[in-house]
N, C-alpha and C positions, 0 to 999 in steps of 0.2 A: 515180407518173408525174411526170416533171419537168418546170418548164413551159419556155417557150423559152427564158427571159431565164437560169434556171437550167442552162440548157444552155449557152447562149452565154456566160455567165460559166466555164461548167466547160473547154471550148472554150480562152477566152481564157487561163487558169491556166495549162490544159496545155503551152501553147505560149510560156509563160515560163521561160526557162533558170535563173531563180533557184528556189527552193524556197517556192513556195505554197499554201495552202488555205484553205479555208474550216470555223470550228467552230459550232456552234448555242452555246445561251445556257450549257449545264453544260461548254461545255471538249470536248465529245465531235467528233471529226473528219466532217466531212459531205463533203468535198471534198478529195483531196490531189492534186499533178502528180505526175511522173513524178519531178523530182527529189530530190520528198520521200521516194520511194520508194524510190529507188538507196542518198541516202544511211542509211535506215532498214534497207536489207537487205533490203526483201520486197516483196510489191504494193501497190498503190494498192489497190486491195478490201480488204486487211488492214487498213490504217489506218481506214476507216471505221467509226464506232460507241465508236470508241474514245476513250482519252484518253491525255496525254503518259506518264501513271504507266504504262501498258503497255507505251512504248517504251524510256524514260528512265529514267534511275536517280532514287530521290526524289526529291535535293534538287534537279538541275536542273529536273525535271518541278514542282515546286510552284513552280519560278521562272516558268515557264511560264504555269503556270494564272494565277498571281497576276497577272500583267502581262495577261490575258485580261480576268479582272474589274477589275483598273484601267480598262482602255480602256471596259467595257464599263459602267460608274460612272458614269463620268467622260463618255462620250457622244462623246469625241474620238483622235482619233489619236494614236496614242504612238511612239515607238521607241526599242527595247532594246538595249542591246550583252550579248548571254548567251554562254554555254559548253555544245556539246553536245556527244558522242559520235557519232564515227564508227563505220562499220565496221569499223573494223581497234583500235577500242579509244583511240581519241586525241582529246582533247579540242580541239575547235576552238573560236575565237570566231564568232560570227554576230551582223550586223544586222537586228535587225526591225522591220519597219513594223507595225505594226496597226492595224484599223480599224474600228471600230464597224458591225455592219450592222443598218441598222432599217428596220423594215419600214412599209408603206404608212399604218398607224396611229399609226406615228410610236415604238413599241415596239421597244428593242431587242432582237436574235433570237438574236445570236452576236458571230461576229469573223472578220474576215479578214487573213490576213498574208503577207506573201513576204518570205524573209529574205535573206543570201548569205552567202557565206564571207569573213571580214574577218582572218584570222588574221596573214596575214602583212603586212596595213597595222598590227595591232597591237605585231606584230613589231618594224616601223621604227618606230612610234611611241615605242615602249620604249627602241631605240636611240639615237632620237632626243634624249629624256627622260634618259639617260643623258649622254651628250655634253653635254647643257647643265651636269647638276649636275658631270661633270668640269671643263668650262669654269668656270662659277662659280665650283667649291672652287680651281680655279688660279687664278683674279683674286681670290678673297678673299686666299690664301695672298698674292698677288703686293702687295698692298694693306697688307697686314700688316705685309710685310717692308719694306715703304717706310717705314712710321710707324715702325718700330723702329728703323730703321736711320736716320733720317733725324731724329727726335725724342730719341732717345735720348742720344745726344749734347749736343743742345740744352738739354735739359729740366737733364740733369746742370751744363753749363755755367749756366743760369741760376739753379741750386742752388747752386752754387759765388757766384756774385755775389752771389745775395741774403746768402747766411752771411756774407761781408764786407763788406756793409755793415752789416748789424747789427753789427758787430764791437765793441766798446770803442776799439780799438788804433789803427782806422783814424782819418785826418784828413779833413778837411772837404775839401780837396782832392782827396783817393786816394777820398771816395766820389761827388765828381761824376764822375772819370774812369771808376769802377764804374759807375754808371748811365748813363753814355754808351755804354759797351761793352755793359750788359744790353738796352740799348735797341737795342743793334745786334743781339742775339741774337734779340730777342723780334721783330724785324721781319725777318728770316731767317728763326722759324718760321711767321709771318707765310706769307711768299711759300712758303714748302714748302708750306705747306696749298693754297695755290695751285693750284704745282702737280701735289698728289696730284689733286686736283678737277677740272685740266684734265683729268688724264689719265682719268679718269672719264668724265666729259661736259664736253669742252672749252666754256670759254665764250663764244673767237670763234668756232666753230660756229653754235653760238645766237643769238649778237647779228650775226654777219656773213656767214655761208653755209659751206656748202661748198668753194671755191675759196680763201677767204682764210686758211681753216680749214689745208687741207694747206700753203699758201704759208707760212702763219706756225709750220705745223711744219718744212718743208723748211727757214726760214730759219735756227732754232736749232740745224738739223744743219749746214748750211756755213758755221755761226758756226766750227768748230772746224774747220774747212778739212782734212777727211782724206779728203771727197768730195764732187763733185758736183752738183747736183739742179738738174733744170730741169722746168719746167711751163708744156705750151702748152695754151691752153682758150679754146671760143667760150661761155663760162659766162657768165664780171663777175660779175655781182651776184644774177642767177637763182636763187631759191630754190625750194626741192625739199620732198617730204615728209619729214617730220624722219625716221621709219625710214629712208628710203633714204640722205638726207645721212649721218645717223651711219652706216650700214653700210657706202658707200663710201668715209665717211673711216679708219673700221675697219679695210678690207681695205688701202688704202693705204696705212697707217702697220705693215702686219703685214709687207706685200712689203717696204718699205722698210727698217725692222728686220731681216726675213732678208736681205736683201743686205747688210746691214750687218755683221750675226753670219755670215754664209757664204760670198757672194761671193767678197770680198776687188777690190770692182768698185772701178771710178776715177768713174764716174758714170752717174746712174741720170736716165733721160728719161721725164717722164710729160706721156701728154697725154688731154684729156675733154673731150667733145664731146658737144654735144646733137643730134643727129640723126635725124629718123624716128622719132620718139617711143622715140626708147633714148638710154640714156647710154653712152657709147661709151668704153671707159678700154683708154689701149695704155701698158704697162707695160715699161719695156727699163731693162737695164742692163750693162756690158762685162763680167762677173766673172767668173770661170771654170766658171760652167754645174753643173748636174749630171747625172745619168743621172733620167731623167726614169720611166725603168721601173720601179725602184727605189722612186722616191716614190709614185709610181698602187700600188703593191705594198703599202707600208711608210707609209703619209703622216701625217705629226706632226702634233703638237697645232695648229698655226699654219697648216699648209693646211689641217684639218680643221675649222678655226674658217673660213673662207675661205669653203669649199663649204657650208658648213650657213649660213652668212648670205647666201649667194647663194640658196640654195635656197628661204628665208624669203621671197624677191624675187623667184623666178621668176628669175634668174640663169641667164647663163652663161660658161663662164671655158676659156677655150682657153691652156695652155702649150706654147711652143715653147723648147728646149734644147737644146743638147750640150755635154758636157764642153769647157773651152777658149774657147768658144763665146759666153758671156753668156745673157741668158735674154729671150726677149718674152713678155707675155702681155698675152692678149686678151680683155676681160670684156664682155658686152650686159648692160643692166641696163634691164628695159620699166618705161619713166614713166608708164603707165598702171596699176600696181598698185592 
């Protein structure tokens, strides 16, 4: 006979849409809901008395037990991320909670758990996880190709200076003029290192904010007058949590590069704005647009780096386009993260 509080607990089980029960101290089911049931195939009376090796196949079921007597060790609540069998034969992932039950003597008696179906947050997570190590391997690649390309040259050149000035042949004159010139290489690679570093993690970022961050990149692009760039902001000198400053200076510099590589725009308006606890970014440029279907369909590695660092931020990014047209877009970024 059960007593009330064992009713009322069985009660409250049943009327949870996740998958719970209750086991005594060997692993043996004392209590299961209906979910338990559906996804096990058979009734709740059937699970009773029993244990996971009846439903489950070994290896899952000893994962089972063993995460039982952990909890039940250990005297505290755990949770699992495991893999079970469905009905139809397909392994899903599930969270579990567990939880020690002890009785009035202060003896533990069993366990209780409710778990849910987590497969397809797994799913994005994986996806997730993937995009980054692609992201990554393309900035490692991207990083590479700067040092080689950019060192390579140099290093050669200042292999070439040092061999004449060791020379015999050379005069005392020809090797002041050598180490003027070496001196000009070596401070060349100097400033390359720079700016591989900027482009890494810029360092008026860091020492000056956000605002002066994109200002002092927009101004190296209209050094070479082939376009544009204006920035209207009620920022100044307002500093931000360095995740958000780097990710909006990130997304900025990605729009901007694509208008650059695609457009074929005459000038590109940005403006941010701190409003209502969001950061407000309107993105324009006159270029010739694209089919915006296309991209939501097909979308590249550089919007795809876009939305996944928005997303990191509760982000969100509105594009507006047509071919001919130019492009606006509109990001909310909550400064409350």
């Amino acid at each position: 006979m059960k007593t009330d509080n064992e009713l009322k607990l069985n009660a409250i089980l049943d009327n949870i849409p996740d998958m719970a029960w209750l086991k005594d101290e060997k692993s043996r089911f004392i209590h299961v809901n209906e979910a338990i049931a559906v996804m096990g195939g058979c009734s709740q009376e059937e699970f009773i008395g029993k244990t996971d090796l009846d439903f489950f196949p070994g290896d899952l079921a000893e994962i089972f037990i063993k995460g039982d007597k952990e909890v039940m060790e250990s005297r505290q609540r755990k949770i699992f991320d495991e893999q079970i069998e469905n009905t139809n034969g397909e392994r899903i992932w599930i969270e579990t909670i567990k939880t020690p039950i002890i009785d009035s003597n202060n003896n533990v008696i069993g366990t209780a758990g409710i778990s849910r179906d987590i497969t397809n947050r797994k799913h994005l997570e994986q996806q997730i996880l993937n995009t980054i190590i692609i992201t990554e391997e393309k900035e490692r690649k991207r990083i590479a190709e700067d040092l080689h390309d950019f060192f390579g040259p140099l290093l050669s050149g200042i292999m070439l200076y040092v061999d004449e000035i060791s020379s015999d042949n050379v005069t005392v004159t020809e090797k002041k003029k050598l180490k003027r010139y070496l001196k000009g290489i070596i401070h060349e690679a100097v400033g390359t290192i720079r700016t591989i570093s900027n482009n890494i993690m810029p360092n008026v970022l860091n020492d000056w904010g956000l605002v002066d961050a994109i200002k002092s990149f927009c101004h190296k692009i209209n050094l070479y007058n082939t376009i544009e760039l204006n920035i209207d902001d009620n920022i100044g000198d307002k500093r931000y949590n360095s995740t958000i400053e780097i990710i909006i200076y990130r997304i900025i510099i990605e729009l901007i590069n694509n208008t650059i590589k695609h457009a074929k725009a005459g000038k590109i308006q940005i403006v941010l704005r701190d409003e209502d606890n969001l950061m407000r970014i309107r993105y324009m440029d006159d270029g010739k647009g694209f089919s915006l279907k296309k991209i939501i369909n097909n979308p590249g590695m550089g919007l795809n780096n876009i939305n996944n660092r928005l997303k990191s931020i509760n982000g969100k990014i509105l594009i507006v386009t047509e071919r001919k047209e130019g492009v606006k877009i509109n990001i909310d970024i909550p400064l409350n993260n």
